[in-house]
C-alpha positions in Angstrom: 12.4 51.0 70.9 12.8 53.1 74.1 13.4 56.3 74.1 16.2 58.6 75.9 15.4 60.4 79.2 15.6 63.5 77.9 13.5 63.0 75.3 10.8 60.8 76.9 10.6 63.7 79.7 10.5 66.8 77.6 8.0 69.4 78.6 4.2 69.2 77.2 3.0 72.1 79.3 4.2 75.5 80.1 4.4 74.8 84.0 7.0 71.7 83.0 9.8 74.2 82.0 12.2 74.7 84.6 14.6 77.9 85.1 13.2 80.0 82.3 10.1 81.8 84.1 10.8 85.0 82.7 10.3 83.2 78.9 7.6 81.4 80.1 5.0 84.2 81.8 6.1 86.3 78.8 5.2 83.4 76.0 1.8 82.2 78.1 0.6 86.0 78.5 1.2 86.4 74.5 -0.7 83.4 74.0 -3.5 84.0 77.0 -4.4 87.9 74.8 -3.8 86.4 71.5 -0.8 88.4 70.7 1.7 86.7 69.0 4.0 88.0 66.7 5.4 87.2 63.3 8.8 86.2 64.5 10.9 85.0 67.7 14.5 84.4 68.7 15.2 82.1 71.2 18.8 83.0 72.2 20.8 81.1 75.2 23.2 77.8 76.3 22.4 74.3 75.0 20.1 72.2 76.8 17.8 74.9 78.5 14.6 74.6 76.8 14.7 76.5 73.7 13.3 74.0 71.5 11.3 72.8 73.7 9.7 76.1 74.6 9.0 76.8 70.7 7.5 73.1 70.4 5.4 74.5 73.3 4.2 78.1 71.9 3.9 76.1 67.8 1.3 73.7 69.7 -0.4 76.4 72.0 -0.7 78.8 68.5 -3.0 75.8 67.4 -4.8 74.4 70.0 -8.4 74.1 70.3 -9.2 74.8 73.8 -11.6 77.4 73.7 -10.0 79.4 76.6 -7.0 80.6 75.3 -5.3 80.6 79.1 -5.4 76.7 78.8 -3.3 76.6 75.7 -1.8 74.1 75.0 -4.1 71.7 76.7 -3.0 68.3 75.4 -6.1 66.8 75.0 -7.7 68.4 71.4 -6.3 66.1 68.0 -3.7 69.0 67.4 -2.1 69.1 70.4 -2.0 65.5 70.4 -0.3 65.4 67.1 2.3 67.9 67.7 3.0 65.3 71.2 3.4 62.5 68.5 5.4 64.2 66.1 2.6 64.2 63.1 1.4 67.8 62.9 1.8 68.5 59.7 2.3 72.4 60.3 5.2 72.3 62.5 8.0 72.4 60.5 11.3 72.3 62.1 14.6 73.1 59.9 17.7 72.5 61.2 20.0 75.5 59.7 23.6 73.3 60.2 22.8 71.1 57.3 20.3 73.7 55.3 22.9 77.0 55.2 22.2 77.5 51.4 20.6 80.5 50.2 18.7 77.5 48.2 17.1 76.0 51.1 15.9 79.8 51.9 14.3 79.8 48.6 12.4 76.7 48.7 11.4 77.4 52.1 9.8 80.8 51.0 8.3 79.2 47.9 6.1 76.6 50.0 5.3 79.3 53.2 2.7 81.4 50.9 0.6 77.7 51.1 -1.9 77.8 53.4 -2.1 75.3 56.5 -2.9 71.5 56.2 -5.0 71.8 59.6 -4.0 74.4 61.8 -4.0 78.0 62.2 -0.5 78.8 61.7 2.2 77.5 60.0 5.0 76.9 62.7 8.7 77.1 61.3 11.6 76.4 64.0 14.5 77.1 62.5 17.1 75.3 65.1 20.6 77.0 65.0 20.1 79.5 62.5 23.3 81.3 63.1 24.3 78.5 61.2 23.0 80.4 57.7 25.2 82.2 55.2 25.1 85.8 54.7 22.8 85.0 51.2 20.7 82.9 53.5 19.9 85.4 55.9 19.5 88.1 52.4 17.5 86.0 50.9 15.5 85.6 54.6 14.8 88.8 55.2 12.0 90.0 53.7 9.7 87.0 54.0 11.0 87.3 58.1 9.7 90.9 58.3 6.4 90.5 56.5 5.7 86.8 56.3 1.8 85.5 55.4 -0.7 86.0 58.3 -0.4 82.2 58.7 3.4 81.8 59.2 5.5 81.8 62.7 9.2 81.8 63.0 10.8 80.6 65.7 14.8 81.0 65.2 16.8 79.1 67.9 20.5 80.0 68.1 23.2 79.0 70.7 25.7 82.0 69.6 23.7 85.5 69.0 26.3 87.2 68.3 26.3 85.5 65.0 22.9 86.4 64.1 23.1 89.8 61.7 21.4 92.9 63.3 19.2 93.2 60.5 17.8 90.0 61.4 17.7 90.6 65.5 15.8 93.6 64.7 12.7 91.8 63.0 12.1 89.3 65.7 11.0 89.5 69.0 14.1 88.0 71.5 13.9 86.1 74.2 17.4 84.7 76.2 17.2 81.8 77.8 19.6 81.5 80.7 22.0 78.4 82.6 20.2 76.7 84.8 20.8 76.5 88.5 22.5 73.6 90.5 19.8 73.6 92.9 17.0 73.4 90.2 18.1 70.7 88.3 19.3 68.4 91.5 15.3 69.2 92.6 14.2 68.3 89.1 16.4 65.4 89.1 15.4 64.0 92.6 11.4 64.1 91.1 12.1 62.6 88.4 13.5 59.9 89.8 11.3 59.3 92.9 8.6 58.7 90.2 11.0 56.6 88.2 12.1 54.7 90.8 15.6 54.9 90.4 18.1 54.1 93.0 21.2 57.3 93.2 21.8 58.6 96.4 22.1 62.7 97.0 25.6 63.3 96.2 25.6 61.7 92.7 23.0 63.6 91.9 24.3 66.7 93.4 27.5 65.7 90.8 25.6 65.0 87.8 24.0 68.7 88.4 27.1 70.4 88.7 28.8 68.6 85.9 26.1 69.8 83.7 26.8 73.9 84.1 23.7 74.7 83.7 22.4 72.6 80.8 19.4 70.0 81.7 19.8 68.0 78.6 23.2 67.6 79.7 21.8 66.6 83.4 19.0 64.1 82.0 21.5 62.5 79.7 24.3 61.9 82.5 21.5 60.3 84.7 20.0 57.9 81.9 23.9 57.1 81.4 24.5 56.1 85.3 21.1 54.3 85.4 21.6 51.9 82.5 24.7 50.2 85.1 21.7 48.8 86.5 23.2 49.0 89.8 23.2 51.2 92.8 24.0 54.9 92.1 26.4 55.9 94.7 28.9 58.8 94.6 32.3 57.0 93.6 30.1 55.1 91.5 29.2 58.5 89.8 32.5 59.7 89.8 34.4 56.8 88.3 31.7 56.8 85.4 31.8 60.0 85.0 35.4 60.3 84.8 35.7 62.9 87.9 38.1 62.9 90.7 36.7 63.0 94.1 36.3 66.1 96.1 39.6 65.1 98.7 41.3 64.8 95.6 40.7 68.0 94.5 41.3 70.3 98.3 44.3 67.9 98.3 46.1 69.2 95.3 45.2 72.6 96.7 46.2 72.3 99.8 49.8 71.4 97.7 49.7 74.5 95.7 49.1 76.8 98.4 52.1 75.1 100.4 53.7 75.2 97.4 54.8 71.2 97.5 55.7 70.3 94.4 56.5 67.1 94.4 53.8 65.9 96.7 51.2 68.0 93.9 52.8 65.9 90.9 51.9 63.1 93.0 48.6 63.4 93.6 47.6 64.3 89.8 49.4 61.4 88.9 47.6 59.2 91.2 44.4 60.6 89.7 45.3 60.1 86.3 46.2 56.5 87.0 42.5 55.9 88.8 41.2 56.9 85.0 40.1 60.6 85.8 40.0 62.6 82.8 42.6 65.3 82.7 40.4 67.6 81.2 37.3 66.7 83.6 40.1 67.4 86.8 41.6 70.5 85.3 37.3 71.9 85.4 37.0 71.0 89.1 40.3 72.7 89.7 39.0 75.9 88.3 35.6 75.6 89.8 37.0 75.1 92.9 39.1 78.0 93.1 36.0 80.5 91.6 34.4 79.4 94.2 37.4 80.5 96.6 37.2 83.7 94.6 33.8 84.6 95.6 34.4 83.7 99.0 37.3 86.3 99.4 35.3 88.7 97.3 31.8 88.1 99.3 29.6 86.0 100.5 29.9 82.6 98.8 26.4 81.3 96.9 25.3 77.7 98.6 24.9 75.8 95.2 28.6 76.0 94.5 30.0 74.1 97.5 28.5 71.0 100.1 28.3 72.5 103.5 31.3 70.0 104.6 33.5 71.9 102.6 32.8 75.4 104.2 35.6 75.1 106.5 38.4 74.3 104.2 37.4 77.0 101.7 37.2 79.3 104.3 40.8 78.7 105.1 42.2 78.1 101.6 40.5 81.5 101.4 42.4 82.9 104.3 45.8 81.6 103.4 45.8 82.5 99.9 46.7 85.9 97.9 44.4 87.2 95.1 47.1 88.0 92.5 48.5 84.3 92.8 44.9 83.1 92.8 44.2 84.6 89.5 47.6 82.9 87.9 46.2 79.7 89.1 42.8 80.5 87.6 44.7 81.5 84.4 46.8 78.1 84.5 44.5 75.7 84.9 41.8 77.5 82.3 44.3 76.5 79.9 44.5 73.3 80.7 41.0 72.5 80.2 41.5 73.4 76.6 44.1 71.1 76.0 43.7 68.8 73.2 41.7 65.5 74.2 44.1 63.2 72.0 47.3 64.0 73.2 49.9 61.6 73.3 50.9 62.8 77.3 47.1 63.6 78.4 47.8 64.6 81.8 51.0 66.9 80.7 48.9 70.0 80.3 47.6 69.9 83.9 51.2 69.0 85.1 52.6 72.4 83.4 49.4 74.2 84.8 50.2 73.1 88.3 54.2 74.0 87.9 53.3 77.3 86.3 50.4 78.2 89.3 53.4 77.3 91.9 56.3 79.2 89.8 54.6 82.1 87.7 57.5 83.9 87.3 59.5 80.6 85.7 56.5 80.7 83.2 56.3 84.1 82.4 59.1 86.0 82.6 57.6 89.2 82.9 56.3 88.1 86.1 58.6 89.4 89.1 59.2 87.6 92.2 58.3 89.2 95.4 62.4 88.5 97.0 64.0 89.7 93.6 63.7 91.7 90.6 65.6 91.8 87.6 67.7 94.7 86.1 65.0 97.1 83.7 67.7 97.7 81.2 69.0 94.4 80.0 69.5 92.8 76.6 67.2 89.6 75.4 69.6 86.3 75.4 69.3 83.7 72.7 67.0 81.7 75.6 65.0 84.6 76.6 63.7 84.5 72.9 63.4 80.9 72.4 61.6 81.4 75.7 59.0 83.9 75.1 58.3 82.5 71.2 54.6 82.1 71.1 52.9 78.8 70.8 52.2 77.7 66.8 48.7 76.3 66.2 48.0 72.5 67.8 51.1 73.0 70.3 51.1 73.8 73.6 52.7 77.0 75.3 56.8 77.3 75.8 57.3 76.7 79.1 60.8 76.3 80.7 62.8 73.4 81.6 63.5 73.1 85.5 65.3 70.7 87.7 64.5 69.6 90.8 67.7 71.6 92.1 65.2 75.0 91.2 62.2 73.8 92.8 63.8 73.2 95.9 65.8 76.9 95.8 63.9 79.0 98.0 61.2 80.1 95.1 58.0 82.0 95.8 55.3 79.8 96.6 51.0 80.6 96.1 50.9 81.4 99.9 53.9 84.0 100.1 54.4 85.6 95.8 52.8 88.2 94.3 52.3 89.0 90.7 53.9 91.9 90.2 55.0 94.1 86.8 58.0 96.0 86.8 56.9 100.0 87.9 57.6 102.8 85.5 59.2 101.0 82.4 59.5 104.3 80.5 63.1 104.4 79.3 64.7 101.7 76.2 67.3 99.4 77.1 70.5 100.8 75.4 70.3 98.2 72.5 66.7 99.8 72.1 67.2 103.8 71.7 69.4 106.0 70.1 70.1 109.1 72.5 67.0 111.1 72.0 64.8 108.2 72.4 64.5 107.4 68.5 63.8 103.9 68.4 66.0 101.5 66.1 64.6 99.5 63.6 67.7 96.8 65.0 65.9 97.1 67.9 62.8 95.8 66.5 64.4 93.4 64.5 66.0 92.0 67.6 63.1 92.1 69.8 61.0 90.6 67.6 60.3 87.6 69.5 59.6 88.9 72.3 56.9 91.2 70.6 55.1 88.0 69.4 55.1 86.9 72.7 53.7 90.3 74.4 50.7 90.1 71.5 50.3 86.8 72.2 50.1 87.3 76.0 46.9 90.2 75.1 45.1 87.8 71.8 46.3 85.1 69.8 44.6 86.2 67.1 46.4 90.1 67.1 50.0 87.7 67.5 49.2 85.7 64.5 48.7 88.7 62.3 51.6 90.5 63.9 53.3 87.0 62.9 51.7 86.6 59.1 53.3 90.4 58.8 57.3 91.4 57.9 58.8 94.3 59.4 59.9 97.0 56.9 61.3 99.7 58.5 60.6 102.5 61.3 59.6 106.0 59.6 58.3 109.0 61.3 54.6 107.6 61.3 56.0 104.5 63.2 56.8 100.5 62.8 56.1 99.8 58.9 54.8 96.1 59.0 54.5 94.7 55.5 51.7 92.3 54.2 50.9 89.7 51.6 47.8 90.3 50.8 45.4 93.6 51.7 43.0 91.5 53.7 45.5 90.6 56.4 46.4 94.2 56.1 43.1 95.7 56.2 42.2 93.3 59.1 45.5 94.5 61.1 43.7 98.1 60.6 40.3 97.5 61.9 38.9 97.4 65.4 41.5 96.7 68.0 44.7 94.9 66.3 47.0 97.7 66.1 45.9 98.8 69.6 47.2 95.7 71.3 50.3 95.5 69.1 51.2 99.4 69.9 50.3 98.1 73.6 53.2 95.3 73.0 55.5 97.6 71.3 55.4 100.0 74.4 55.7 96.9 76.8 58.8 95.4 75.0 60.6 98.5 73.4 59.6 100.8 76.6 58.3 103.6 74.4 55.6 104.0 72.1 55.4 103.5 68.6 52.7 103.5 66.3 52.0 100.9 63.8 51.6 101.5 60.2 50.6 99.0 57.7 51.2 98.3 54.2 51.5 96.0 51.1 54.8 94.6 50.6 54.1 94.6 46.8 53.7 98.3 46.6 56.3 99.4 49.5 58.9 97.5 47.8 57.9 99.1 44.7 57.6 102.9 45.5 60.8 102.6 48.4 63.5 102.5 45.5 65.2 105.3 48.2 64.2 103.4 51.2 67.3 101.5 52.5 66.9 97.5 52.8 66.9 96.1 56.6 70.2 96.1 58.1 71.6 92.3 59.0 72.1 91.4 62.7 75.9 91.0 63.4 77.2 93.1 60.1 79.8 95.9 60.8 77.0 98.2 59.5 74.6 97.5 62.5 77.1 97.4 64.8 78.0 100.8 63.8 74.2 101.9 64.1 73.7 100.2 67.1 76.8 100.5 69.5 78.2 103.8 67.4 75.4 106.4 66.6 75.7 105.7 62.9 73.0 106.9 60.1 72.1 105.4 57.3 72.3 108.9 55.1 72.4 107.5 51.1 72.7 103.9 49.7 74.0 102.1 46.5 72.8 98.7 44.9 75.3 96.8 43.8 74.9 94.1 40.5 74.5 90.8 41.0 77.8 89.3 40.1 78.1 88.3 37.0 78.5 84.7 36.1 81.4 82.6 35.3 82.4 83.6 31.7 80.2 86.5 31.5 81.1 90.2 30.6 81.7 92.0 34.0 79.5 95.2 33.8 
């Protein structure tokens, strides 16, 4: 049986590794003095040589060239049986399916046993961040001082995972993305020897739709080469699922002349052709970084073809940088959207709308013509409005007919994003006079609160969400919890930050957050007065007439039919 291109091409020699010179020189000059250390992390992207580079330094630790420069040479019985996947002293372990502090056990039961027929024992432990916390324990100690014979290579595609006390015992080495350029040169090698048949600007697409990732380039090639035909660039496209590159300066060309309905158009004549929405909704954004750049500085040559100089120099030109960063925004989101929706292409369509009208989306956005009174009470459909997204849905937009697109609104070329200046004062609904803040007020703006969290991290809105409001006190908002982990984690790091931030956005003062259990405020607050009801005579009175709530009475539940009335 054949094998795929990206593993029938994998690297057998240090020179064979492309875009990670700085691993390389470091991992051959190890090997060249005979240094090498008890433990590595290989750290960086999918696809850009990590195992490979530990398959590499496992068979160099063994070889038996005599020079140790020439390591690995390919040619002695180990090096050859590390090529054919037979050496018995590689061991490689993939964490994903071995995350038990079990499999950690085992493994350090069988690493105190000396080689079969090398000189080290080679463990590659392939996406270790992929342990458990009694994993990595029960690790640590064999991964500090392991037996003169034992090597550990850890390969991890998320770092960050990996506990400090575990970074700290091996030596790290990041890998990085690779560039366009490198890959389209590797690419155009390896198929001059193949003999394949692509012209340049499939190949040029296969390395860009690859961000970086070879395995990702090698495995897009063996996928166009098995049509057995000609590889041209539509070709590439249409099995790839990509729009083509007039497509793409079309629709913005459309958004910076702010035509909607020729824009709807367009992306609806793309869908139809069998582009993915999610695969269009990429090139978007990669097309206006690139845009970006360009008004920033000089533009790198790998992310654009020299034909397409001229039109991003004028889409650069033409267009504003706080309206390009709401585009960037939009269509970000878009590319997020979920694959199996029953409308696929309605997430890009709402990214479009929302890049041409910003301040339709979000209506804390101002337009440049207009601005709205500071001081104004929330309606009913300002808070159905701004109500965050749940989980699986996508975000509240508003409903517009064609009668609004076609009034005079701000369009990429001519709006700017702009925030109201100086929002220091409440609305009157908001402050008592003094600049007390009402718990009403909360109560009322509660809505719009999720929203503002939501706007700075989902995660802070869905605690702010899990969370009841009590009451305001001196110390601030009183938000009430279930359970003392949602509460502690509302505490820690930068939660209550970003919901103070919302408060202050929303309210237009400060107020500090405090957090506790609703158990145990509910039990000690027999003097604390319940919340007031929207609409009741009592919150009119401490909304519209200065009223205090000074001293409270319970009142029994009624009693039932029949009963004895206490």
């Amino acid at each position: 049986m054949t094998q795929v291109l990206y593993r029938e091409w994998r690297p057998q020699t240090w020179d064979e590794v492309i875009g990670q010179d700085h691993v390389v020189q470091t991992l051959r000059n190890a090997v060249r003095g005979e240094r090498l250390a008890h433990a590595y992390l290989f750290a960086g992207p999918r696809g850009t040589g990590k195992t490979t580079t530990a398959r590499l330094l496992a068979k160099a630790a063994n070889c038996l060239a005599e020079a140790p420069g020439e390591r690995p040479c390919n040619r002695c019985g180990r090096c050859v049986a590390v090529n054919a996947g037979r050496f018995l002293d590689l061991i490689e372990i993939d964490a994903a399916s071995n995350t038990s502090v079990d499999d950690v056990r085992v493994l350090r039961e069988r690493i105190n046993f000396s080689p079969n027929e090398g000189r080290f024992k080679v463990y590659i432990v392939d996406e270790v961040h992929m342990l458990s916390t009694a994993a990595f324990n029960a690790l640590l100690k064999t991964l500090e001082e392991p037996p003169a014979h034992a090597i550990f290579i850890l390969a991890t595609t998320e770092v960050h995972k990996i506990p400090a006390t575990v970074l700290s015992r091996c030596q790290r080495h990041e890998f990085r993305r690779i560039p366009v350029a490198l890959i389209s040169d590797y690419l155009e090698r390896q198929i001059a020897k193949q003999g394949y048949r692509l012209d340049r600007g499939s190949v040029d697409l296969i390395a860009r739709q690859s961000t970086g990732s070879l395995r990702d380039a090698i495995s897009l090639l063996d996928t166009l080469v098995s049509t057995g035909e000609q590889v041209t660039l539509s070709l590439a496209q249409q099995v790839l699922g990509t729009a083509s590159t007039d497509v793409v300066w079309d629709l913005l060309e459309t958004l910076v002349d702010g035509k909607t309905g020729k824009g709807l158009t367009l992306l609806n004549l793309a869908l139809d052709t069998g582009v993915d929405p999610r695969q269009l909704a990429r090139q978007v954004v990669t097309a206006l970084r690139t845009v970006l750049l360009l008004q920033m500085g000089e533009l790198p040559t790998e992310l654009a073809a020299e034909g397409d100089q001229l039109r991003l120099q004028d889409l650069a030109n033409r267009i504003q940088l706080d309206p390009l960063l709401n585009a960037l925004r939009a269509f970000s989101q878009a590319t997020r959207s979920q694959p199996g929706n029953w409308q696929p292409g309605l997430a890009l369509e709402l990214a479009y709308l929302e890049a041409i009208h910003p301040e339709r989306a979000n209506p804390d956005l101002e337009p440049a013509s207009a601005a709205r009174p500071e001081a104004s009470r929330p309606t009913s459909a300002d808070r159905e409005q701004d109500r965050p997204p749940e989980a699986g849905q996508e975000p509240n937009r508003p409903q517009l007919t064609d009668s609004d697109w076609q009034a005079g609104q701000p369009t990429l070329r001519s709006a700017v994003r702009e925030r109201p200046a100086g929002r220091t004062q409440m609305s009157p609904a908001g402050a008592r006079e003094g600049g007390t803040i009402e718990f009403q007020a909360v109560l009322d703006l509660w809505p719009k609160l999720l929203a503002a969290a939501y706007r700075r991290d989902p995660r802070a809105q869905a605690l702010l969400n899990s969370s009841k409001p009590m009451g305001v006190s001196a110390g601030g908002l009183v938000l009430g919890f279930q359970s003392d982990l949602l509460r502690e984690k509302m505490e820690k790091g930068h939660n209550s930050q970003l919901i103070a931030e919302a408060m202050e956005e929303v309210l237009g003062g400060p107020l500090e957050v405090r957090c506790v259990l609703i158990e145990e405020w509910e039990a000690g607050s027999s003097t604390t007065p319940p919340p007031v009801q929207e609409g009741g005579m009592v919150a009119l009175a401490l909304r519209d007439l200065g009223g205090q709530v000074v001293d409270f009475e319970q009142l029994p539940p009624p009693a039932e039919e029949g009963g004895e009335q206490l």
